[in-house]
N, C-alpha and C positions, 0 to 999 in steps of 0.2 A: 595091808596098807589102806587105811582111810583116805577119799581121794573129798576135799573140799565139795559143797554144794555148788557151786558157779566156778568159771575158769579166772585163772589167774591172771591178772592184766601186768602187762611191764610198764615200768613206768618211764619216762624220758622227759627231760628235762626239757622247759623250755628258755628261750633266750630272757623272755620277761621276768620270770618270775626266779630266778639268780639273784640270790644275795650274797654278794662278795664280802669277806671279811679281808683285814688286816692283818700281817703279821710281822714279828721283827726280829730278824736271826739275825746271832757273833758270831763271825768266824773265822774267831779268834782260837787257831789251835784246832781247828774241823780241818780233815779231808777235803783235798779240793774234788774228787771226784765221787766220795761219799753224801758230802754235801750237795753236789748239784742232782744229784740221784733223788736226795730230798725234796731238794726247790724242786725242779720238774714237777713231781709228785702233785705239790703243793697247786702252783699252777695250774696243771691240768685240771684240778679239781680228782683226782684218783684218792684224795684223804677220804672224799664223801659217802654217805652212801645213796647221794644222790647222779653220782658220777654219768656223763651218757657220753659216749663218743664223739660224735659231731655237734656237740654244743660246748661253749667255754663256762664250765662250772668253778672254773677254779677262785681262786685268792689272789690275793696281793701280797708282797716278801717285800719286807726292806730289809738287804742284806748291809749289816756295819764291818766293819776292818776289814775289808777283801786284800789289804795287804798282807794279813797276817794268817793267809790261807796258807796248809802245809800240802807241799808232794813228796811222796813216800820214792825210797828207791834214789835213782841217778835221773829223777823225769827232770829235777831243775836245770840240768846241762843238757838233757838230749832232747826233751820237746821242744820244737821248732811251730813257730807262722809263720805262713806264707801269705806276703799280700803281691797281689801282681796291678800294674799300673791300667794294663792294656795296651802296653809299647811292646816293640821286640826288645826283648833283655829288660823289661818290666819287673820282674821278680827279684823279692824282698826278702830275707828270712829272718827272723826275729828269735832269741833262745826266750825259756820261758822266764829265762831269768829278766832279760832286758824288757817284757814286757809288764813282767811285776812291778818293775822302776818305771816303766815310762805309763802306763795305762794300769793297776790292779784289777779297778772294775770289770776290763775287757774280759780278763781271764776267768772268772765265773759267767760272764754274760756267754761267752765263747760255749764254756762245758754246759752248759743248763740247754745250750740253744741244740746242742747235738744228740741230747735228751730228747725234745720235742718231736713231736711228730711232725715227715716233711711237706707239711701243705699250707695253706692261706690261714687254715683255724692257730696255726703255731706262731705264727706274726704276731697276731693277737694278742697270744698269750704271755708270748714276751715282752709285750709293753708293761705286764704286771707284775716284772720282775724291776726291782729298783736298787744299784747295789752303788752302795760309798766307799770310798778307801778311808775313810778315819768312822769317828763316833757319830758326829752329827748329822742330821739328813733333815728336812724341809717338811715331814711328812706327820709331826707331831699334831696338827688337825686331826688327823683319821686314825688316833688314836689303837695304835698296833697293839696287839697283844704280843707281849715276847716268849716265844718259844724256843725248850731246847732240842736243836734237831742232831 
């Protein structure tokens, strides 16, 4: 084994010098828990090979049709939310069916977020997830690139 003249330096990334790209995912016909496995991904910056732990390297997702996300199985009747008010007898439960009707976006925003790692860097990083229940989204300035995930 030839060992290099000089040692190896690691490299880590800093907050400055992050160039965020765009990008724009269907998911239409995706896995809803395939796909958030994706986004996460994306997000954290883990596609890179500039990736560092305690820095946000990642991207930006603009996710389209989060209504027409699939779950495999019996999940559409047995996943359950819970939101509680902070009363006594506060608590709410929601099937994932009724949340698909009432909120779609939540339901990826929900899976992506439990992906994340749980500290203050993951707040962050959830702001650069952007997800709509139909085609259109706001964001045609920053010109996404669309990818199949």
């Amino acid at each position: 084994m030839v060992l290099p003249p000089f040692p190896m330096k690691t490299y880590l990334a800093k907050k400055e010098t992050v160039q965020p790209k765009w990008y724009l995912v269907d998911a239409d016909g995706q896995v809803l828990g395939r796909l958030a496995v994706k986004l996460a991904n994306i997000i954290r910056g883990r596609n890179k090979a500039t990736y560092t732990a305690h820095v946000d390297t990642g991207d930006y997702v603009v996710v389209l049709n989060a209504e027409k996300v699939v779950l495999t199985g019996k999940k559409e009747e047995q996943n359950e939310y819970m939101a509680f008010s902070g009363f006594v007898g506060g608590e709410r439960y929601r099937s994932q069916r009724q949340m698909r009707e009432k909120r779609p976006e939540f339901v990826i925003m929900h899976a992506v977020k439990g992906m994340l790692p749980k500290n203050r860097l993951a707040a962050k990083m959830l702001t650069k997830l952007r997800v709509f229940a139909g085609t259109k989204h706001p964001h045609e300035a920053n010109n996404p690139v669309k990818i199949a995930v």
